[in-house]
N, C-alpha and C positions, 0 to 999 in steps of 0.2 A: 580840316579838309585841305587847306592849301599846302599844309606841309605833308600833307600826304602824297597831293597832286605834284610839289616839287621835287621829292623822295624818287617817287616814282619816276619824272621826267629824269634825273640824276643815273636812276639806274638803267635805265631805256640806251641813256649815253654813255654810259660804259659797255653798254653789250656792242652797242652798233661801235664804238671805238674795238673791242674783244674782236668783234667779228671782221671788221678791217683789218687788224693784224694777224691774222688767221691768213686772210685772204692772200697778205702779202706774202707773210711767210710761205705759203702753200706755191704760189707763184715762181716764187725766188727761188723754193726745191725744187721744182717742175722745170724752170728754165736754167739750171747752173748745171755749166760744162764738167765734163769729164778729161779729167787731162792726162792724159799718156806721155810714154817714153820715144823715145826717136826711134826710125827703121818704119817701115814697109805695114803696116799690121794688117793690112788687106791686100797680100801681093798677087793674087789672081785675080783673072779678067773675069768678067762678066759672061754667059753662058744661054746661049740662045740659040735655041733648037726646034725644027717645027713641030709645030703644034700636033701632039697625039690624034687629038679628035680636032673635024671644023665644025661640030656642031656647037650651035648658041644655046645661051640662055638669058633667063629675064631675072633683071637684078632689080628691086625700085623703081618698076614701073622703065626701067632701060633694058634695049637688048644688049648683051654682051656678044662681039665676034673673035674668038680667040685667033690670034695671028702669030705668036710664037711661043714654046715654053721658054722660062728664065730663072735663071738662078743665081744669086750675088751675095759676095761677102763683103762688105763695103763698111768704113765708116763714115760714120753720121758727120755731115756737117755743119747742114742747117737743120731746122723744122719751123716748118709754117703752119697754125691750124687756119682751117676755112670752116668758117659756120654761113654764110650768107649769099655768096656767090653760086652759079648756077652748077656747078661741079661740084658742091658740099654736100647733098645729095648723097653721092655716090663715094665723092672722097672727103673725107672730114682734113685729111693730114696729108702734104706733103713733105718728103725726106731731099735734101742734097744731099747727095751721096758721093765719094770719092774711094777710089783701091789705087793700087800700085803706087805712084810717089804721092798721090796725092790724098793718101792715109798718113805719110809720116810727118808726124811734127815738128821735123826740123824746115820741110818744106811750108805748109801749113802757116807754121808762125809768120809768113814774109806776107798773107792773104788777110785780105778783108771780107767774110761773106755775109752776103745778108736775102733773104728772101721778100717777093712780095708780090701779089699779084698774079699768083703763078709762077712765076720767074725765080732763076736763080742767079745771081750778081755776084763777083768774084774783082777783086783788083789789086796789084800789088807794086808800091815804089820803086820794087825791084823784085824781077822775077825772077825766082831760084831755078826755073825749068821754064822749058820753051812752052807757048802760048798752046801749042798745036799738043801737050804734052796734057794741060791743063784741059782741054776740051775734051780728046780722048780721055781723059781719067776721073773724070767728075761726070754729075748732071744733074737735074735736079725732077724728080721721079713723085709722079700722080698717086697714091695710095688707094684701091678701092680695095678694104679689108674682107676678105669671104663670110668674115663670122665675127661674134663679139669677141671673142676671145683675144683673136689676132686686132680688134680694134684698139681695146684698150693697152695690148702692147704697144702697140705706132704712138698712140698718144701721150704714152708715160714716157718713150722714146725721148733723149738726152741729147746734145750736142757731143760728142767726145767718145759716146759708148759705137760698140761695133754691133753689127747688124746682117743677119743671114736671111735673106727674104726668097721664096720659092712661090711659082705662081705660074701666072701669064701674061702677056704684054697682049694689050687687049683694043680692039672698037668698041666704045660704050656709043647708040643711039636712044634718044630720047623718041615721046611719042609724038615731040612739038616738033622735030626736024632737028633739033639740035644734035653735034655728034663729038667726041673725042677720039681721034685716032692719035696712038700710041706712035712713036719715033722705033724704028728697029737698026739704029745704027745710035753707036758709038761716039760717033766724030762731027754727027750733024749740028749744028749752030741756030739759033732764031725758034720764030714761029715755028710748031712743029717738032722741035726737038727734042720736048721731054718724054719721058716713058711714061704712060699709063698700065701701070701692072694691078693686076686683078690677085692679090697677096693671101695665098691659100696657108703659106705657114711663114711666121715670124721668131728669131729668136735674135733679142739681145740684151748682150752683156757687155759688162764695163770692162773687159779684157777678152782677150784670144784664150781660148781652151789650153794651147801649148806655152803661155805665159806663163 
């Protein structure tokens, strides 16, 4: 009996050992960057237009107010998941996102980013582009997925891969008073300034179609 009892205990600790390296591994594909060539890979701006309909909807027990359509081709620079905070809910995943210089890697490699909190955080020893260049070109953008589909894209979502998101930049209200209104500029800074897009179709890939 005890060498049975030990046998077993032996085996018990090699799965839960199996099963940690799983976990790590799985992690480590899940968080490792994608790395591109120099130049521009997201050279268009960003694309916001009013909103078709101003009728709401109820997403999770939130209403949704749409306030502009949007459409972006941006790479990925951070991703943050949120499971726990009061906007996980609604958004599991946010993206920083960056186009024009601040898709190209030769720019890029001079930055430090990191997310948290909500926030997106950016610094660099030396700045390849003006400060004012780096605000307009980046941001770092609310995720509320329309469907499972487009969830689990956001969340498989890479550092380095490029990223076409079509939606709406939206008012999410809760029924406890809480609210999230979406940023509809560009160049805004602080509290405030992120986008909250309500993300009807996702596509990304590790390169540009004309690559």
């Amino acid at each position: 009996m005890d060498e049975w009892l030990e046998g077993w205990r032996e085996r018990r600790a090699s799965l839960v050992m199996a099963s940690l390296v799983l976990i790590a591994a799985f992690l480590w594909w899940d968080q490792r960057a994608v790395s591109q060539p120099a130049g521009a890979l997201a050279p268009e701006e960003p694309v916001q237009e009013p909103p078709e309909s101003t009728a709401t909807w109820t997403f999770k027990n939130h209403t949704l107010t749409p306030l502009a359509a949007f459409d972006i081709h941006a790479r990925i620079l951070g991703k943050e998941r949120y499971r726990f905070d009061r906007a996980a809910e609604l958004s599991p995943v946010d993206l920083a996102l960056g186009w024009g210089p601040m898709s190209d890697s030769r720019v890029l490699e001079a930055f430090t980013i990191d997310q948290r909190d909500r926030w997106y955080f950016w610094r660099s020893a030396r700045m390849p582009i003006p400060a004012t260049q780096v605000v307009s070109h980046s941001a770092n953008m609310h995720m509320i997925p329309a469907d499972g589909g487009v969830a689990r894209r956001l969340k498989a979502a890479r550092v380095g891969q490029l990223v076409h998101l079509k939606g709406q930049l939206v008012r999410a209200d809760g029924k406890d008073g809480w609210h999230w209104v979406s940023s509809l500029s560009r160049t805004d800074t602080g509290d405030g300034s992120c986008e909250v897009i309500w993300v009807e179709s996702a596509q990304v890939a590790d390169r540009s179609p004309d690559m």
